[in-house]
C-alpha positions as a printed Julia matrix, in Angstrom:
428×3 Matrix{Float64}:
  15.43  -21.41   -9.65
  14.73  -18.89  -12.72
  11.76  -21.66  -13.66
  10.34  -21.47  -10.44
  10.55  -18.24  -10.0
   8.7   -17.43  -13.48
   5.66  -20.06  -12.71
   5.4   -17.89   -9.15
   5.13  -15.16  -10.69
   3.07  -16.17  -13.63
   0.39  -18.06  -11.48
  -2.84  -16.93  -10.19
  -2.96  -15.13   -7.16
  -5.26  -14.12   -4.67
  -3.42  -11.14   -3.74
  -2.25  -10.64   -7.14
  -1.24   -7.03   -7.47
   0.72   -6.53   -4.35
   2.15   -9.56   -3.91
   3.52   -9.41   -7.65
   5.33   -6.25   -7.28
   6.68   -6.77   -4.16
   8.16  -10.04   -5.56
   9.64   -8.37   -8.07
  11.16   -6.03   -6.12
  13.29   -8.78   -3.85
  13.96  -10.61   -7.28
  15.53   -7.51   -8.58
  17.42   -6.54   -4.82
  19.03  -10.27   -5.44
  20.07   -9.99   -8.78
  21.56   -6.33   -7.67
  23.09   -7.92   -4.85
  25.07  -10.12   -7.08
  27.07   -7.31   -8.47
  28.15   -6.52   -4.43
  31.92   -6.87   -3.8
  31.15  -10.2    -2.0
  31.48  -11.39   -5.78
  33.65   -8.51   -7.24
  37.03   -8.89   -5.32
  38.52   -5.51   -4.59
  35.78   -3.07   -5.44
  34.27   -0.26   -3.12
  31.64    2.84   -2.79
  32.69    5.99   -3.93
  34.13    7.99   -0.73
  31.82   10.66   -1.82
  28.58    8.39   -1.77
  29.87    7.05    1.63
  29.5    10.89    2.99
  26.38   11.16    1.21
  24.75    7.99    2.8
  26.32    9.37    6.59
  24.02   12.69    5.76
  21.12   10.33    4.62
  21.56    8.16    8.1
  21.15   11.04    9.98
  18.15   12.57    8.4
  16.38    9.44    8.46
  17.31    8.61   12.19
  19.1     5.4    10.85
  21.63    4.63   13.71
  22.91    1.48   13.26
  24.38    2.02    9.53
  28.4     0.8    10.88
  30.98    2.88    8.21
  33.93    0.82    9.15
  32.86   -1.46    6.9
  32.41   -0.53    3.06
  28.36    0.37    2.77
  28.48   -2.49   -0.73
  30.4    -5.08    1.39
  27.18   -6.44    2.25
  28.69   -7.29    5.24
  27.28   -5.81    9.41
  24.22   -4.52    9.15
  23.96   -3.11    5.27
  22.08   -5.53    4.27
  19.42   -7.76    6.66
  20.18  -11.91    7.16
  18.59  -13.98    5.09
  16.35  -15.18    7.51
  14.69  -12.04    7.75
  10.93  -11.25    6.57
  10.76   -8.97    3.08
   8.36   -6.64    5.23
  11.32   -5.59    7.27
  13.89   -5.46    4.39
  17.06   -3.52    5.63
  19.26   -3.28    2.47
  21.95   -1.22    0.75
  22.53   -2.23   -2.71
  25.14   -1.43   -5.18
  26.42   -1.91   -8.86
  30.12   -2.66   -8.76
  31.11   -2.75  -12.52
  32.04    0.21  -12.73
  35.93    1.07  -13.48
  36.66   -2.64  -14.82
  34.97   -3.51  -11.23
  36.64   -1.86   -8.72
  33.79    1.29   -8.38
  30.63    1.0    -6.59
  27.66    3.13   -7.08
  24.48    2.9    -4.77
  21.85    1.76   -6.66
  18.94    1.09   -4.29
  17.9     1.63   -0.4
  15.3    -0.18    0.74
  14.77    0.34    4.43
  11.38   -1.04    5.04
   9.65   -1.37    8.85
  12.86    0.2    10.71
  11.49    2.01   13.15
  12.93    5.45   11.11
  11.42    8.31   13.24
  13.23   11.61   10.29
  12.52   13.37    7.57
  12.29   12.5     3.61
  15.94   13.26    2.87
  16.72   15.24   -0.23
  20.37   14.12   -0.26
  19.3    11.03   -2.25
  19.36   13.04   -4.66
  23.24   13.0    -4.57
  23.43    9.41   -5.11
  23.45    9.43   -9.15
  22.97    5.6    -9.56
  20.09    5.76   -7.29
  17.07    3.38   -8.75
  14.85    2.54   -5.79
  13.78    4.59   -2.6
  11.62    2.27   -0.48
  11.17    3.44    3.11
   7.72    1.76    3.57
   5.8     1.41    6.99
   8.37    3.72    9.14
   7.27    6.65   10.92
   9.18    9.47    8.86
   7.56   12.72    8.64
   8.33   15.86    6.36
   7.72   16.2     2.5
   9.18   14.77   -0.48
  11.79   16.53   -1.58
  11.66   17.55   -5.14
  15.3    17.53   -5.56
  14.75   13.81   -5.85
  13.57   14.45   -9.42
  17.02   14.82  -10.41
  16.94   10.88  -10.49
  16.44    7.89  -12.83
  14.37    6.41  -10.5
  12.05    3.12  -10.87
  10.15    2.76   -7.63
   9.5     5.06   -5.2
   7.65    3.29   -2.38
   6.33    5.51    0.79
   3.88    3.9     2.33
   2.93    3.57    5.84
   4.54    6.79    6.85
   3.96   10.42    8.48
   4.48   12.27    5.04
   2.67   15.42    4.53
   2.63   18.2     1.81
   1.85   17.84   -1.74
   3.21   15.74   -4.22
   5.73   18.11   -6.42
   5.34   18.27   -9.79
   8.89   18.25  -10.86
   8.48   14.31  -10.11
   6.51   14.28  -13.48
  10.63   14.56  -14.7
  11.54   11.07  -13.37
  10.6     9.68  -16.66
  12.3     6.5   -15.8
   9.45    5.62  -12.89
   7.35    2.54  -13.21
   6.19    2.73   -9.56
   4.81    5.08   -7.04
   3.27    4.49   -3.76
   2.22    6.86   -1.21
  -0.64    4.54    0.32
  -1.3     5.53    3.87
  -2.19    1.47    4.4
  -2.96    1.67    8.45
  -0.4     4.39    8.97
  -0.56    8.29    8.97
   0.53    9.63    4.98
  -1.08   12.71    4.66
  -0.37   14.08    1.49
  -2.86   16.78    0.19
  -3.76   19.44   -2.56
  -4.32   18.47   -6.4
  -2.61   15.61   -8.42
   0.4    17.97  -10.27
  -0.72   17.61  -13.86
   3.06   16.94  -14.47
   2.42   13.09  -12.85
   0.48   12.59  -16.74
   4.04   12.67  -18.39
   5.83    9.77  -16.71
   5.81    7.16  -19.95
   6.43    4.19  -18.08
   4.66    4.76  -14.99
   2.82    0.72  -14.1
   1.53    1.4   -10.63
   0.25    4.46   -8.71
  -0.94    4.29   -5.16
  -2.92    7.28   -3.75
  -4.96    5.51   -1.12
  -6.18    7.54    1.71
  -4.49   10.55    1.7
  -6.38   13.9     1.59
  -5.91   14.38   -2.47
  -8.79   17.3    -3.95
  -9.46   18.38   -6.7
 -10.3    16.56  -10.68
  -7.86   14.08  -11.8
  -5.89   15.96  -14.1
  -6.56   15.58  -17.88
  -3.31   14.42  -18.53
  -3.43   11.34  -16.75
  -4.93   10.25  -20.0
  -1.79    9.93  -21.2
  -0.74    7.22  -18.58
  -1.42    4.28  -20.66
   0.96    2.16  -19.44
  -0.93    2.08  -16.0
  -1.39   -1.43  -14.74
  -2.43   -0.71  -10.9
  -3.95    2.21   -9.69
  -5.51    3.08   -6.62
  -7.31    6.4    -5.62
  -9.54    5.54   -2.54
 -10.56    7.63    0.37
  -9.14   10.67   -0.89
 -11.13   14.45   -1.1
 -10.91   14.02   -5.04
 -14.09   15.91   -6.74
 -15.72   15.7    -9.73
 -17.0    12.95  -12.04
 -14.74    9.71  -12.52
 -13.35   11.12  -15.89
 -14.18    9.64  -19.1
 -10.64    9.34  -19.75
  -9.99    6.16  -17.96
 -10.47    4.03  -21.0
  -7.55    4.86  -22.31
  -5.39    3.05  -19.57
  -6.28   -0.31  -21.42
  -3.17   -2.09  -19.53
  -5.16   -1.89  -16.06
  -5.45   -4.86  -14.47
  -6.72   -3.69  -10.54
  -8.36    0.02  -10.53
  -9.64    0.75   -6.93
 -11.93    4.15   -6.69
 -13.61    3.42   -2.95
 -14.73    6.55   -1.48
 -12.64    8.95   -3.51
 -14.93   11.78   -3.31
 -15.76   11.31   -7.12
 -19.37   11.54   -8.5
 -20.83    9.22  -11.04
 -22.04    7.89  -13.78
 -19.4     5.48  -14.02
 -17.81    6.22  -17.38
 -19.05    3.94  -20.73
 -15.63    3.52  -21.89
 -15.17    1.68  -18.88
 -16.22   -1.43  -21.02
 -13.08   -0.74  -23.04
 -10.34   -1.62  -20.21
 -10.74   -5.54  -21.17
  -7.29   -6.29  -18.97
  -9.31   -5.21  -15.84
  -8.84   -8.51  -13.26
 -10.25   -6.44   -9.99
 -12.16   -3.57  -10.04
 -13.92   -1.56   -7.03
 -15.54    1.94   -7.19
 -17.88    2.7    -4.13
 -19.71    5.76   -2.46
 -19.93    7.98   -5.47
 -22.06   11.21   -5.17
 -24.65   12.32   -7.7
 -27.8    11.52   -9.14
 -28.85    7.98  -10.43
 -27.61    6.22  -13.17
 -27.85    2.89  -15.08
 -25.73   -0.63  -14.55
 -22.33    0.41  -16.64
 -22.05   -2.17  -19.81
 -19.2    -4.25  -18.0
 -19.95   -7.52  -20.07
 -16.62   -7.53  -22.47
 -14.23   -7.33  -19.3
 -14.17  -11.41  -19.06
 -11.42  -11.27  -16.72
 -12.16   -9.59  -13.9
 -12.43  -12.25  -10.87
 -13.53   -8.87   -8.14
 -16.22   -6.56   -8.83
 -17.67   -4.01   -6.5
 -19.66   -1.38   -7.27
 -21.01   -0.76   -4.08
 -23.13    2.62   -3.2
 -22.84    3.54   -6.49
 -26.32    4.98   -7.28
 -27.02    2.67  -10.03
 -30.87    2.19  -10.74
 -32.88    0.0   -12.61
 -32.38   -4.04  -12.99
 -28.99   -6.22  -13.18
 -27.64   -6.86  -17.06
 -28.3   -10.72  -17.82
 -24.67  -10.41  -19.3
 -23.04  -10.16  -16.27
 -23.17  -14.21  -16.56
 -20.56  -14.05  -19.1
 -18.32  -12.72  -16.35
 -17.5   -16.66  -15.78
 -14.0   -15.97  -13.76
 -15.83  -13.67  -10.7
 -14.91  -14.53   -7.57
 -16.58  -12.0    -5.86
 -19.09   -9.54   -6.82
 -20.66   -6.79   -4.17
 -23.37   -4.65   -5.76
 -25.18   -3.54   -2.12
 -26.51   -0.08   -1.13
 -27.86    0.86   -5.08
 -31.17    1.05   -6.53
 -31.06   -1.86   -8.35
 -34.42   -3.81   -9.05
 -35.47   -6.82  -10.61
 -34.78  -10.33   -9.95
 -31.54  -11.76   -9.92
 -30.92  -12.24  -13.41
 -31.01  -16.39  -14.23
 -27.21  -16.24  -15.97
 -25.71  -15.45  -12.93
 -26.13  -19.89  -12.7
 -22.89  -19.43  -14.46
 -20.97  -18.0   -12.04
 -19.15  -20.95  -10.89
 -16.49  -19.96   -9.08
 -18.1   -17.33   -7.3
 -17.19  -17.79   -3.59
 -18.98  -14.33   -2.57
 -21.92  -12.38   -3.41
 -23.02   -8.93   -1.74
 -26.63   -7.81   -3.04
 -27.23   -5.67    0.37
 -30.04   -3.31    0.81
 -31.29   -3.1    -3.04
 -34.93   -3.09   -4.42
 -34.22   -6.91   -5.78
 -37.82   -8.78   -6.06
 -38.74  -12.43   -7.27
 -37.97  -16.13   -5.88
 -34.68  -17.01   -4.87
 -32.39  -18.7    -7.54
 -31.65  -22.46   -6.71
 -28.26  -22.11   -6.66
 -27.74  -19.04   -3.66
 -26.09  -21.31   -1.07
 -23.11  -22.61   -3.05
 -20.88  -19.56   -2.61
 -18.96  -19.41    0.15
 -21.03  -16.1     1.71
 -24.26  -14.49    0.15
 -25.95  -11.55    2.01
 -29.1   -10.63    0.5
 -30.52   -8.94    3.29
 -32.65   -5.64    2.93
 -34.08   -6.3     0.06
 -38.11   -7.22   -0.98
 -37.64  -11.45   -2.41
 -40.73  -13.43   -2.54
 -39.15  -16.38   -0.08
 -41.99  -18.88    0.47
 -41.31  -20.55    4.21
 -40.43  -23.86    2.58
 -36.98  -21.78    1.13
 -35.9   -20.57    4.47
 -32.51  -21.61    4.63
 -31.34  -24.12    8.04
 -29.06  -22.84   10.33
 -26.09  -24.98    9.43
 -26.97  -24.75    5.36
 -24.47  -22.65    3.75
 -23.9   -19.27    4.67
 -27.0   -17.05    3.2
 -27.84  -13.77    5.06
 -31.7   -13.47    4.59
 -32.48  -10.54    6.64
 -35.01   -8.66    6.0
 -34.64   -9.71    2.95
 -38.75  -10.7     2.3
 -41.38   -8.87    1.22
 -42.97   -9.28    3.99
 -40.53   -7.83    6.27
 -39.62  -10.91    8.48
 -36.11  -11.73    9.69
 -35.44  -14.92    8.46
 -32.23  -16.92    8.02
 -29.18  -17.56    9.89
 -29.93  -14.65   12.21
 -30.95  -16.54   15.37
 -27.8   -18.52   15.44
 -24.75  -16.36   14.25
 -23.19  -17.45   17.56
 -22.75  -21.19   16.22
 -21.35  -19.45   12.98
 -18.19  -19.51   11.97
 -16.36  -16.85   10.07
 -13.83  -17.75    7.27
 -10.86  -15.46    8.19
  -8.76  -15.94    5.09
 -11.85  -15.01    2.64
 -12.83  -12.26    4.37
  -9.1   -10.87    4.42
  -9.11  -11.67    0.44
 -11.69   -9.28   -0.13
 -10.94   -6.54    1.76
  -7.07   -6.6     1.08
């Protein structure tokens, strides 16, 4: 099981990131779950931890928690069938070595998609042993409570809930945390205010997710110090200022997602320095113009957008040696020139977005075998012999002529299908 397990998680993924961490997380809830009294013949929670999690019940609105059984039993409702999906995860975990096994200690709750209508509750905080707060996609409301700080906590996952309020900077004392997510997703997080500069001392801190919330203010300069960053996401926040020069010293990032953040540009130079980058998306940036970043020594990233960017002038020819992009989406620039003859080299490029640009020349002889290319808005010499058929690939051509004409699949989108899962890829 450990072998198949390892060549999962090792593999490449289309929906690498998330996917990873959240297998992780049931890996490590089973291998907690081991050390449950179903296995450990006599031991039980500490009465004090069973008051605790009565308090945390009813802050929370959790109403079916059933204390005539012992919470690390594993037994009623502590802990959700097997058969049940990992995005609705009901589970109380516990370590039961403790006093030559016969002590349990709570060491995770993960209560995820349970209909939880409360508040953040700070009484967590009473539950030393506690590792892993993950109350994702509910609809609790409040703040966090910065009495939580008091913890050695590894994840902290929030997602998908009501939570307003600022993050507190005493958090930046949980220097055991490796992940933090606060994502609003489809939900209603509304954190606000500026990024504590305390966040910048958390040593071991992998992945931080500040998606659309209502963040302002500049990144603080200490998050230069969070090199051991692998996933970070700061979109559709209030954030000002430039996209700090700092980033390239968080050389472990593999996915860094800045879509309309509120920063303005250039996009830093050391950029070219964060070689582990896999997928990386900045969009809408504010300012004035500014060239194509140098991007060419990042081999491995398989997504880049750098959509609405401002960039000017023509596309580097050394984007070809980007041979592992999947998808690339450079619409709504400046950018000029024809489309440089290396890009042939892109071979497993199944999408390519070159919307409304100033792009000029003949159309390469390879733009129909990705999956989806829209080159529309733009000023290519297309000679009527190039016009693509209505069933030939799936190349957007309008308006894409010098001359203005709308040629391409346009007159027949209604016989066109649309492939779901790629689309869903992309956007994810």
């Amino acid at each position: 099981m450990l072998n198949c397990l390892t060549y999962l998680l090792s593999s490449p993924c289309k929906f690498c990131t998330n996917f990873k961490l959240q297998s992780m997380k049931l890996i490590t809830i089973f291998f907690l779950s081991l050390l449950a009294s179903p296995l450990v013949s006599g031991a039980t929670l500490k009465q004090q931890e069973v008051e605790v999690l009565k308090e945390i019940g009813n802050t929370l609105g959790k109403k079916d928690w059933d204390f005539s059984v012992d919470p690390c039993s594993g037994e009623r409702n502590w802990t959700s069938p097997a058969s049940k999906s990992y995005s609705e995860l009901n589970a109380v975990t516990c370590d039961c070595s403790f006093s030559n096994h016969t002590l349990c200690h709570v060491v995770s709750i993960v209560l995820k998609s349970q209909n939880l209508s409360g508040s953040l509750p700070p009484q967590l905080a009473r539950l030393p042993y506690l590792q892993e707060i993950d109350l994702t996609l509910n609809y609790l409301n409040g703040t966090i409570p910065k009495q939580w700080s008091s913890l050695n906590l590894v994840n902290i996952s929030l997602y998908g809930n009501r939570v307003t309020g600022s993050i507190p900077k005493e958090l930046g004392n949980i220097t055991t945390l490796k992940s933090f997510l606060v994502d609003r997703v489809l939900e209603f997080n509304q954190l606000s205010g500026n990024l504590p500069m305390e966040l910048g001392s958390l040593p071991q801190i992998e992945t931080l997710l500040l998606t659309s919330n209502n963040f302002t203010g500049e990144l603080p300069a200490s998050f230069a110090n969070l090199t051991t960053l692998k996933n970070i996401r700061l979109g559709d926040n209030q954030f000002s200022g430039s996209i700090p020069n700092f980033i390239q010293n968080w050389r472990s990032v593999e996915t860094m997602v800045i879509q309309g953040s509120g920063f303005s540009g250039p996009i830093p130079s050391g950029i070219s320095l964060m070689k582990n980058l896999t997928d990386l998306r900045i969009s809408d940036l504010n300012g004035s113009d500014s060239p194509f970043p140098q991007l060419d020594r990042i081999t491995n990233l398989q997504t880049l957008m750098l959509r609405s960017c401002n960039i000017i002038g023509a596309m580097p020819e050394n984007l070809g040696n980007l041979t592992n992009l999947k998808v690339l989406d450079l619409s709504y620039n400046k950018i000029s020139g024809q489309i440089p003859s290396s890009f042939a080299e892109l071979q497993k490029m199944d999408m390519l977005f070159l919307t409304r640009n100033l792009l000029t020349g003949p159309l390469p002889d390879w733009i129909s075998k990705p999956d989806f290319v829209d080159l529309s808005f733009n000023n290519f010499s297309i000679r009527k012999s190039e016009e693509p058929g209505c069933q030939q690939g799936s190349t957007n051509l309008f308006a894409s002529s010098v001359n203005g004409n709308s040629i391409g699949n346009i007159s027949c989108l209604q016989n066109t299908g649309c492939t779901k899962s790629k689309f869903i890829k992309y956007f994810l």
